[in-house]
Each structure stands twice: as C-alpha cells, then as structure tokens.
C-alpha positions in Angstrom: -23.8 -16.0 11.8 -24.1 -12.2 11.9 -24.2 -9.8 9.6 -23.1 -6.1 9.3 -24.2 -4.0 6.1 -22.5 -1.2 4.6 -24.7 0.4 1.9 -26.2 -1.7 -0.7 -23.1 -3.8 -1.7 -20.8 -4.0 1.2 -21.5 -7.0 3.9 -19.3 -8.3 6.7 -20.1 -11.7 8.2 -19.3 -13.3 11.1 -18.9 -16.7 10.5 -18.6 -19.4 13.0 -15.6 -22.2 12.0 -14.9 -25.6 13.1 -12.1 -25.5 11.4 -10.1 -23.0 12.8 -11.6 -22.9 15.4 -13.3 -19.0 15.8 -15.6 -16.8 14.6 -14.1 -14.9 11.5 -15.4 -12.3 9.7 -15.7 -11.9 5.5 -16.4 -9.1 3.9 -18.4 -9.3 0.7 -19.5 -6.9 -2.1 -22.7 -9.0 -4.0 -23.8 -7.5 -7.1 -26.8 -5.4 -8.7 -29.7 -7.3 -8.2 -28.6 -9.6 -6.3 -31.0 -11.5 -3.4 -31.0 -14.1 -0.8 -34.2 -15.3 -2.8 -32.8 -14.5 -6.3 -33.9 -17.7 -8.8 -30.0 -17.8 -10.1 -26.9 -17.9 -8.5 -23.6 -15.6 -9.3 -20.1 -16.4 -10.0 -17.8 -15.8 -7.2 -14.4 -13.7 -7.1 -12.2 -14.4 -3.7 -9.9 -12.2 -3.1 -7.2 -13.1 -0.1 -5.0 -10.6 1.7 -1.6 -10.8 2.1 0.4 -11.7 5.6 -0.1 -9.3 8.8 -2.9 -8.0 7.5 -6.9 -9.1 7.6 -10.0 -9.1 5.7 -10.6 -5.3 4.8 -7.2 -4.9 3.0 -8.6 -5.0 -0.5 -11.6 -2.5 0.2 -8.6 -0.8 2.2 -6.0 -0.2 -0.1 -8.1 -0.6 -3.3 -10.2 0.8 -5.2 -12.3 -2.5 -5.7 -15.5 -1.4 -4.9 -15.7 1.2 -7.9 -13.4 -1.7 -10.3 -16.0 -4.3 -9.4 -19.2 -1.8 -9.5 -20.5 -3.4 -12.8 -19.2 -6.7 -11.9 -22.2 -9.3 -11.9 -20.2 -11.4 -9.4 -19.8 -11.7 -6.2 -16.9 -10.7 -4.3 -15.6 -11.9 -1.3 -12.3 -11.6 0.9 -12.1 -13.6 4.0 -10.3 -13.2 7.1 -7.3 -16.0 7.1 -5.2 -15.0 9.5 -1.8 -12.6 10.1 0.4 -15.7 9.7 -2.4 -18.3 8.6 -0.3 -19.3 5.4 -3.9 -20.6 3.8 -3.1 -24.2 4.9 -4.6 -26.7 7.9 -1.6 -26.8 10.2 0.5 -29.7 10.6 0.4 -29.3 14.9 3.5 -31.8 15.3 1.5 -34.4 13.2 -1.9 -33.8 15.6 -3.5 -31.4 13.2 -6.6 -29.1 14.1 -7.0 -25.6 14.1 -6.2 -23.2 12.4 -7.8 -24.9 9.5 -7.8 -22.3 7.1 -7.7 -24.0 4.3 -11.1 -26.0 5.3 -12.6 -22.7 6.2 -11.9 -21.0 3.1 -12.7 -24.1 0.2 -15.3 -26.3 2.5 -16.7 -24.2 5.0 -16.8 -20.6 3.4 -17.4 -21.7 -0.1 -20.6 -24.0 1.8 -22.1 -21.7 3.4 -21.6 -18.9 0.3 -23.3 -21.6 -2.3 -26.6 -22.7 0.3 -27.3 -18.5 1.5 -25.9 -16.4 -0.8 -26.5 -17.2 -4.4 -23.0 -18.4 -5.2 -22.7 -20.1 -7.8 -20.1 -23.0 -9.1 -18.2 -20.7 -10.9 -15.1 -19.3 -9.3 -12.1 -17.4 -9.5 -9.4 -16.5 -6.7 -7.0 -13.9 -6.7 -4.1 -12.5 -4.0 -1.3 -11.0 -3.0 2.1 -11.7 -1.4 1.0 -14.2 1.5 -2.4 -14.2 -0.5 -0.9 -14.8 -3.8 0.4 -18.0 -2.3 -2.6 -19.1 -1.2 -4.4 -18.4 -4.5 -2.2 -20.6 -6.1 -1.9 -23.3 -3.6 -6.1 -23.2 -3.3 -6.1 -23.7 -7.1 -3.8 -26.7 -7.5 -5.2 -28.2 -4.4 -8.4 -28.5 -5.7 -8.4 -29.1 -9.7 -11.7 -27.4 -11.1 -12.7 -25.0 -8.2 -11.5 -21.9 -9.4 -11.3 -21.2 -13.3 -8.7 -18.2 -12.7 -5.9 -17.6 -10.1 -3.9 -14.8 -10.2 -0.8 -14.0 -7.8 1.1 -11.3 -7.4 4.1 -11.3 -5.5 4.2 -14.4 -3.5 6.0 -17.0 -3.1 5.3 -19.7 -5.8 7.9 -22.6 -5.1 8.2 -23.4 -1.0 11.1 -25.7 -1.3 13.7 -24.3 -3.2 17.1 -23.6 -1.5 16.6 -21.1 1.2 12.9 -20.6 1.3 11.6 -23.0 4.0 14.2 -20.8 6.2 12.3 -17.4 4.8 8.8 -19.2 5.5 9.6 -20.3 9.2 11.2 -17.3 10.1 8.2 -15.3 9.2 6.0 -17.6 11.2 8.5 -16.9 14.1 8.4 -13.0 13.5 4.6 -12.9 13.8 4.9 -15.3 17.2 3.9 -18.7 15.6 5.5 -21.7 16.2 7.5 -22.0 12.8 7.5 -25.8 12.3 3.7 -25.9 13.5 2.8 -25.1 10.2 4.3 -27.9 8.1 6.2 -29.5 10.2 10.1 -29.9 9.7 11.1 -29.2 6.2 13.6 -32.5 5.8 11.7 -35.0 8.5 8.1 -33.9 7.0 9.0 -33.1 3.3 5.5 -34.8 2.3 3.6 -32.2 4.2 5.9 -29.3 2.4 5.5 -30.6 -0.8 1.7 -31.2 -0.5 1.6 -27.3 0.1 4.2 -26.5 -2.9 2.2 -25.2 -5.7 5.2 -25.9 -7.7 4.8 -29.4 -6.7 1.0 -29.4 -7.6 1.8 -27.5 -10.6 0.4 -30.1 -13.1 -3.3 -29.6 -11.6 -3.3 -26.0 -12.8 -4.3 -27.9 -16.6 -7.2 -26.0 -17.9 -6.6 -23.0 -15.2 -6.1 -19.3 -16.2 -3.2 -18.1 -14.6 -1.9 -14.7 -14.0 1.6 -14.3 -12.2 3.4 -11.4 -11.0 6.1 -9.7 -9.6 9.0 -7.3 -9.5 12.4 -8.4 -9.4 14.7 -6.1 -8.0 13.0 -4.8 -4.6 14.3 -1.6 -5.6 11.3 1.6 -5.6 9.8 2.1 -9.0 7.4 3.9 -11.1 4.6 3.8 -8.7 6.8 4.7 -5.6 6.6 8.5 -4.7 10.4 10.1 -4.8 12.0 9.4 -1.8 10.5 6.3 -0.3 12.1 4.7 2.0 13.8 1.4 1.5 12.1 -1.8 3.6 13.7 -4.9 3.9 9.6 -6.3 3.4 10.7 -5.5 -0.3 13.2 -8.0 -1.0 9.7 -9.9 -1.2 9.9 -9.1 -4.6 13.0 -11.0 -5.4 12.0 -13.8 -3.7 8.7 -14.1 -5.3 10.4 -13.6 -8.7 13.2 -16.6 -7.5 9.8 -18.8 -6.8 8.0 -17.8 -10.1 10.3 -18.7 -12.2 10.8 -22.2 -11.1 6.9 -22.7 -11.0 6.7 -21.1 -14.6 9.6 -23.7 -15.7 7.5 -26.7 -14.1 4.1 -25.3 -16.1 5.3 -25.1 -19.2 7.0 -28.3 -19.2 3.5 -29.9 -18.3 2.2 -27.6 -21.5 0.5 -25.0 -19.2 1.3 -21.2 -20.5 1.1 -18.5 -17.8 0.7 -15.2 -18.5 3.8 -13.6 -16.6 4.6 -10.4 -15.7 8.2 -9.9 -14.1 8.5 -6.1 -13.7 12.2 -5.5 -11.9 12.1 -2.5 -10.1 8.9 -1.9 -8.0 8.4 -2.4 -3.9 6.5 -4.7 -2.1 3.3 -2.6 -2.1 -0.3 -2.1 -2.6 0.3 0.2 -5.7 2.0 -2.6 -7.8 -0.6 -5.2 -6.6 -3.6 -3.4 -7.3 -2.0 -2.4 -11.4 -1.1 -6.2 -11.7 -4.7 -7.3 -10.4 -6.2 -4.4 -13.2 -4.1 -6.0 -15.3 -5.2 -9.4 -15.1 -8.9 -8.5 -14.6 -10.0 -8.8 -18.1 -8.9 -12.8 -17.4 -11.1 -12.6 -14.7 -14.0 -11.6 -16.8 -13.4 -14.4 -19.0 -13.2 -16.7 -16.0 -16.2 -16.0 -14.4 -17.9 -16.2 -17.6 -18.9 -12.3 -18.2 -17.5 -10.2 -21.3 -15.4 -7.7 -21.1 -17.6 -4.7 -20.5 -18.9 -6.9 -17.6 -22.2 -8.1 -19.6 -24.4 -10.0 -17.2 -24.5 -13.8 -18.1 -28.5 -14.9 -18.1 -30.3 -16.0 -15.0 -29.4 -19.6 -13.8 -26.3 -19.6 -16.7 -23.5 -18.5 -14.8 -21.5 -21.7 -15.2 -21.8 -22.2 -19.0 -19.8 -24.8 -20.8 -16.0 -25.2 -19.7 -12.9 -23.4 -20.8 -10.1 -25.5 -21.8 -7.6 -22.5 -22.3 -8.0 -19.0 -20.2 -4.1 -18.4 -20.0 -4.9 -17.0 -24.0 -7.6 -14.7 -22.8 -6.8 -12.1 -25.3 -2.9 -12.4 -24.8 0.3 -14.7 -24.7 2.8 -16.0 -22.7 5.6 -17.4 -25.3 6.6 -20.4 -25.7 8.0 -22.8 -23.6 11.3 -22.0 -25.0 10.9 -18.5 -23.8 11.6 -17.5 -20.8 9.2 -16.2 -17.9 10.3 -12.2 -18.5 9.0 -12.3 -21.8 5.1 -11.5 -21.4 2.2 -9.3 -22.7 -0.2 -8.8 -19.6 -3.6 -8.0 -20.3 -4.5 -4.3 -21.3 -0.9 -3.7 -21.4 
C-alpha cells in the first residue's frame, strides 16, 4: 500500500483489492491529533461519490475539508468505480470482481481499523450513485454505520421502470448491463438482495437522512440561465424511489427525516446544502456534539443510540406523507 500526503490532513492511498480486483486509491482527511500510534481510535465518516466520477469528488466539488476541519473523525471517500453500483457483481451467476462492496465494508473498513485508528463507530453518506450505495451499505449490514444519508439516488431498484434506467446506465458507461445483477425477472433474488427498499427493515435503530428534488427543473442554487440536462430528470427519479422506500420505513416504525425539495438540478450545489443539512445528524452519529466536541480518548463508540432519525428534528408521522419534513438547521 502506498501513500501520498497532502498537508497535514489530506492522504491518498493506494490500496491493493482482492476483491475487485486492482489497486484503488482512497482519499482520507484524519483529524487533529490524530497518529498511526495514537492510544485511541476515531469515528469514521465515508463519504461515496456519485456515478462517472471517482474518489476526489467530494474534496472536488466541496468544501469538506474546511466543514470537517474541527471534525474529530476521520474521513474517507474511496474510489468505487464509474459504473461500480457499490455491489459484488452478479458475472452471469460466476461472481468475482468488481467486488466493491467487499472492498468498501471488509477490505477498506479492515485495513482502516488495524492502521489507521478507526474506530467501530461509523457513518456513511453519498450522492446520486453514492446515495445508493449509502443506503444499500447500511441495510446490508445492520449495525455498521449509525447514520446514512442520501441524496438524490435511487432508493427503490425494482419499481416499474427502473431496472430499465439502472441497465441502461450500465450500458452508457460500456458495462455489460445484466452483469451487475443479473436479469431483473430470471434473477429477481439478486435485485432484491441489492433493493434497499427491500432491506428497509434493517435500517431499525439507523439515522437516516434522505433527499432530493422533484421536478428536475433549475432552482435556487442554479445560476440564471443553466442549461437544461437530461442527467436531471435524476431528481424525479430519486424522488419516485424515496417515496416508496419512505412508505416501507415507516410502516416498519422507522421515521426518516426527508427532504423533497421540487425544483433543483442534479448537482453538486444541492448535494453539498442537503449534506450541511444533515451534518448535525452526523455529529450525533459519530458520537461528537454539535460544536464538534472531541469524545475522550479510547470512548469513541459510547453506549448505543436507539433513535438518531430525532436528532434535534422530525419527520411526521406515518400518516404524513414524505414532503412534509424539517431538515436539520433548516
């Protein structure tokens, strides 16, 4: 494994997977203080990119370096691919790489916890392709991240007309579109072991943070005159998919704080307000206050939360539906 340093905080690594199959490189901002040799471990925040993209799109498009300066986390946004969907690939029924879904929660999360001081408590946040994964990491593995928060993905990958979206996307970045998952009818058990909304009952005692506009049409963070993409009928999409996962949480007694915001393109400037948004549930997640207070040394996975989705707001009831929503420092 190599790695490349940028300043104090900033770290790329080049990490060698079995899984997948190829080196891949991480990018990691580690807190003040923070050693190889520290005698505590910190929480960690993962943050995955969205589709044709890579690794540096947060510290790219963001300004998470200065929101997370104070942050006595670390941070960490690996590579998973242009088209990688954050799933092991189906291959016909042969498997193997890409693995990303072994690299991220065995591999990665390994290697983070035995050199890097990361400690056991986790949150996971992304967007669009990302967003998707967050969620799908999060109710594939009940009790590894505290938090997830998605913002504009897709939520729900077998409701009418989506497995058509999801293959053709494949197809548009050169992929084989039924190497992911297979067929949608013939292999419906490998689609709905990667449907969040099928998983949705292991997001019990999970702090969840959902997003998305609903209209595709530019809003109040597009500058006059942008130009219309068809990328941003995302947004509708991901709103169609929300609201069927929201349906499914709430009638397993799970409140999700949601925030459907109509107009408003697919693009970084929404994302990055929606993650500020949710960030305070972050805090809560990874067990810090909300001025970022460091937890002691060796405490930073204190006693469980039952309930983050009330982390100083509400989502309604489950008679309410999804639009109605106070987000975090609203």
């Amino acid at each position: 494994m190599k790695e490349r340093w940028f300043g104090l905080r900033m770290v790329d690594l080049t990490v060698s997977s079995p899984a997948v199959n190829a080196r891949l490189p991480v990018r990691v901002l580690v807190p003040s203080g923070w050693s190889k040799r520290a005698g505590r471990t910190w929480p960690v925040l993962y943050l995955l990119h969205g589709g044709a993209d890579d690794y540096t799109s947060w510290t790219r498009m963001t300004d998470i370096e200065e929101i997370t300066e104070d942050l006595d986390a670390i941070v960490v946004m690996p590579e998973a691919g242009r088209a990688g969907n954050y799933s092991d690939w189906h291959n016909g029924g042969k498997g193997g790489p890409p693995g990303w879904e072994t690299f991220h929660t065995g591999e990665l999360r390994r290697l983070l916890e035995s050199g890097y001081r990361a400690g056991t408590r986790r949150a996971v946040a992304g967007l669009s392709m990302g967003a998707y994964g967050a969620m799908k990491y999060a109710a594939r593995h009940p009790g590894m991240f505290r938090f997830v928060g998605a913002y504009s993905g897709v939520m729900s990958t077998r409701l009418p007309g989506i497995p058509d979206l999801i293959m053709n996307a494949q197809a548009a970045e050169g992929a084989d579109p039924r190497a992911l998952w297979g067929d949608p009818v013939r292999n419906r058990n490998v689609w709905k072991a990667n449907d969040p909304a099928h998983l949705a009952r292991n997001l019990r005692g999970t702090g969840i943070y959902i997003s998305s506009g609903t209209t595709s049409l530019p809003g109040e963070l597009d500058a006059p005159g942008t130009p219309w993409s068809p990328a941003h009928l995302s947004e509708p999409v991901s709103a169609y998919t929300t609201k069927d996962l929201v349906a499914r949480l709430r009638r397993y007694g799970i409140k999700p704080v949601v925030h459907l915001y109509k107009d408003g393109t697919h693009s970084w400037p929404y994302w990055e307000r929606e993650f500020t948004r949710s960030y305070p549930m972050i805090l809560t997640a990874l067990g810090l206050s909300r001025d970022d207070r460091p937890s002691p040394p060796g405490e930073d996975d204190p006693a469980p939360i039952s309930e983050l989705a009330s982390a100083g707001s509400r989502s309604g009831s489950p008679e309410d539906g999804p639009e109605e929503t106070v987000a975090p420092g609203s």
